[in-house]
C-alpha positions, 0 to 999 in steps of 0.5 A: 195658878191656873193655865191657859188652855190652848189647841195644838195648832194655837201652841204650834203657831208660837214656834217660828221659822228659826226657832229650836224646840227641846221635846220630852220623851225616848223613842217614842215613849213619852214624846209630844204628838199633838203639838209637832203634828200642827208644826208640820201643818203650818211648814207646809202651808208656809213652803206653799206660799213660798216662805222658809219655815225650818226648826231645830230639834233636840231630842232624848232619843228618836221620836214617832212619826208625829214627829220626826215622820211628819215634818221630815215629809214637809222638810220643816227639819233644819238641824236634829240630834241626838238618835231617829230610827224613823224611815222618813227621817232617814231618807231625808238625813241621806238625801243630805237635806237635815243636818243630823248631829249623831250624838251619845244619849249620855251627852245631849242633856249636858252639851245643851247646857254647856251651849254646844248646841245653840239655845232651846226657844220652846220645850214641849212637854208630855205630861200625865197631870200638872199642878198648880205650882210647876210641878209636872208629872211626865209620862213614859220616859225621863229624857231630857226634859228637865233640862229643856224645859228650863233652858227655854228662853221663849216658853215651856208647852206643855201636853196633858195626854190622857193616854197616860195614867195619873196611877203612874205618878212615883216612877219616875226619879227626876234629877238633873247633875250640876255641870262642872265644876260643881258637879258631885258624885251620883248616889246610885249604888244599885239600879233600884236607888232614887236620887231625885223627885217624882215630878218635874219642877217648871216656873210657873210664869214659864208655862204659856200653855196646856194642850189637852190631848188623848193619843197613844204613844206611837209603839214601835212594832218588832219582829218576832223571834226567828231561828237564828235570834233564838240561837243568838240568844242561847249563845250569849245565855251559855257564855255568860253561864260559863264566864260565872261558873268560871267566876268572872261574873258573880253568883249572883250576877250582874245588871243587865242592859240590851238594845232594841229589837226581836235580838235584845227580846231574844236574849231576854227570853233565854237569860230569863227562862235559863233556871241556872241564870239567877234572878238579876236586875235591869240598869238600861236605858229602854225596857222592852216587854220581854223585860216587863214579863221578866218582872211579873214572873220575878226573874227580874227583881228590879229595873231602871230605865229612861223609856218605856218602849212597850206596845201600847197594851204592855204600857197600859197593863203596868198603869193597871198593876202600879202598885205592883211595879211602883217599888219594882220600875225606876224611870229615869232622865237619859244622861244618867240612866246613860251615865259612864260614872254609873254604868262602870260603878253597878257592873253593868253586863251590856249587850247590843247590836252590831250592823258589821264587825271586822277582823279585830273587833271594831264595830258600825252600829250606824251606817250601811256601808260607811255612807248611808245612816242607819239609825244613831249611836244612841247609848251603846257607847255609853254602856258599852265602853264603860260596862264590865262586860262589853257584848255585841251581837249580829246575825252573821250575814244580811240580805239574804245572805249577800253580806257579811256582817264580818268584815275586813274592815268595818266602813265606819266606826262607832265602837273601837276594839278598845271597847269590845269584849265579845262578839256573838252571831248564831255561828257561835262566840269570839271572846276577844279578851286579851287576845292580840289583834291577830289573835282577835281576827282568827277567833272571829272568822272561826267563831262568828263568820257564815261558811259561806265567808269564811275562806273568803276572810281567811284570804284577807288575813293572809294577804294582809301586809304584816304589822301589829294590825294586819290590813292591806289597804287596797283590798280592804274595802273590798268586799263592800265595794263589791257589794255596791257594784255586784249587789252580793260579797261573795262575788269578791276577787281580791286579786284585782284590789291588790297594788302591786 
């Protein structure tokens, strides 16, 4: 069958006030650029002529400027989910002009065909090459592009990036689980296994058209190791050495997965360069280029992930040295690279970022100070909650100081102590496992929090009013109330929180 062609503001014009696209990729990898730039072009001229013009967005993960950068600035977002980190999209979402639904990466695909959401109108698809009959080659990431390509009512787009090396095809592992109750057990037994196929099956009639485009992905550029990720990044090598000596974990360890960012990179580099950490596998969900090195020096044997959130000259260096990466790199869709069911049966060691930590273990990895989101869950819940060893890390203060990133109580909550073993800053470790919840809170002030904090949050805990969790209510937002009056923590006086 033989496609229509068309440019990307012919596609973009299919898309109407009201509709709900579903985009391939996660982050940026792998996601449409050509298409949703235009969209954004034709929401501006309609608000120019004083008509409404407002999409909805169902994502894998967050996307790139071309996307959620460009139609945030021309407010043609009505409704998004599940995860952004774009700092236009964020300014939006906090004025209160996009209704964002911060969602688990592991539960987009699923509550999509579960009709959660409302219908998907269009899908757009990055793609690397196509075939006659519907079989798509997709590029960087596994998302949820199966699923939104098939539930689209309207049409499936798709986007023939040349960016994008046909040496690729065969990394990817596409597979979309059947929803209850007929859905099976998932035959993943190690990170390397494949479940599915190389390509994406879509209907041909589906297909309305092919935009032919060469654009780079848009690579999120981290910061570089500084003093104190480096020694986070120690902390959390030395413990998991000493929890396998002590033989907690085994010998021949156990798949890891990390969040984005200079942290993640870090603790990469100290696991990966450490000669007494054996060499291990990959089970995640975005893999970075700390890993990719990892994988060419052999301390990584394998990897399976749904993205891969490289710079751009990483991305092209694995198309140039496929064959050496084909039997090595598995890309998968992000409900079962996220998957609980598979997270839990491999082991997997899971570590990520808090933005604050209380006294007992909670953890906020999405809002600043309760009110302003940060980014989204994405999948740290996914893994966290169901890994065998469950990780947060944070520097211990922010903004030069001025916070703590141990708090009393944390101002909102994404991860309950129910589902955090560990917490690490460069001040050192709080193994929190099978500690009381005052045992927790001592471990924590003496292992994690500044010196600058410490006596401050053992203040806290004795005014605290006694019970199984120890709070005094009035004062427990204390110090993040100080912070948005006085602009510094240190400045907190518990005496004029308390209700006598």
């Amino acid at each position: 069958m033989v496609f229509t062609r068309l440019t990307a503001a012919e596609a973009a014009s299919l898309v109407k006030d009201g509709d709900n696209i579903g985009l391939s990729g996660f982050t940026p990898a792998g996601t449409p650029k050509a298409v949703t730039a235009e969209i954004a072009k034709i929401a501006h001229a309609e608000h120019e002529a004083g008509r409404p013009y407002k999409i909805g967005i169902f994502t894998g993960a967050s996307t790139g400027q071309s996307c959620d950068g460009v139609l945030s600035m021309e407010k043609a977002i009505r409704y998004r989910a599940p995860y952004t980190t774009n700092p236009e999209f964020r300014k939006h979402v906090n004025a209160g002009e996009i209704a964002y639904n911060d969602i688990h990466l592991s539960q987009m695909a699923q509550e999509l065909r579960y009709g959660f959401l409302g219908e998907v109108d269009w899908a757009i698809i990055e793609c690397c090459a196509i075939e006659d009959d519907g079989k798509v080659y997709l590029t960087a990431a596994g998302g949820i592009a199966p699923t939104v390509a098939r539930l689209a009512k309207k049409g499936v787009i798709l986007e023939l990036n040349a960016f994008h090396s046909a040496k690729s095809i065969g990394i990817h592992d596409v597979y979309e689980p059947l929803d209850p109750p007929s859905r099976a057990a998932i035959e993943i037994n190690k990170p390397s296994d494949r479940i599915g196929t190389t390509y994406l099956q879509i209907d041909p009639k589906k297909i309305v058209g092919v935009v032919e485009c060469n654009i780079p992905d848009e690579a999120r550029a981290f910061k570089d190791a500084d003093p104190i990720t480096d020694t986070i990044g120690q902390n959390v090598a030395d413990f998991l050495l000493a929890d396998m000596k002590r033989g907690i974990i085994p010998p021949s360890f156990l798949p890891f997965q990390s969040g984005v960012g200079s942290t993640a990179n870090a603790i990469l580099g100290a696991l990966g360069s450490n000669p007494a950490v054996p060499a291990f596998n990959v089970y995640t969900e975005v893999l970075q280029d700390a890993v990719v090195g990892l994988m060419r020096s052999g301390r990584v044997k394998s990897a399976s992930t749904c993205s891969l959130t490289v710079t751009n000259e990483v991305l092209q260096g694995i198309y140039e040295d496929i064959n050496f990466f084909k039997d090595k790199l598995v890309l998968r869709q992000s409900e079962i690279s996220n998957n609980p069911e598979i997270i839990r049966k491999l082991g997997v060691i899971a570590i990520n970022t808090a933005i604050e930590v209380d006294l007992y273990g909670n953890v906020n990895s999405t809002q600043i100070c309760g009110t302003k989101m940060m980014n989204g869950i994405g999948g740290s819940g996914d893994f966290e909650r169901n890994a065998f060893l469950s990780i947060f890390t944070c520097p211990s203060v922010a903004k030069g100081g001025c916070i703590s990133s141990i708090v009393p109580f944390c101002s909102h909550i994404d991860h309950t102590e129910h589902d955090v073993n560990v917490v690490i800053t460069e001040q050192g470790v709080a193994d929190l496992r099978g500690k009381s919840p005052v045992e927790r809170a001592k471990a924590i002030i003496e292992n994690c929090a500044h010196p600058d904090y410490k006596q401050l949050l053992w203040d806290y805990l004795k005014l605290a009013d006694k019970g199984q969790t120890c709070h005094k209510l009035s004062a427990a937002f204390a110090m993040h109330d100080t912070f948005l009056r006085e602009g510094d923590m240190h400045l907190t006086d518990y005496a004029r929180y308390i209700i006598k």
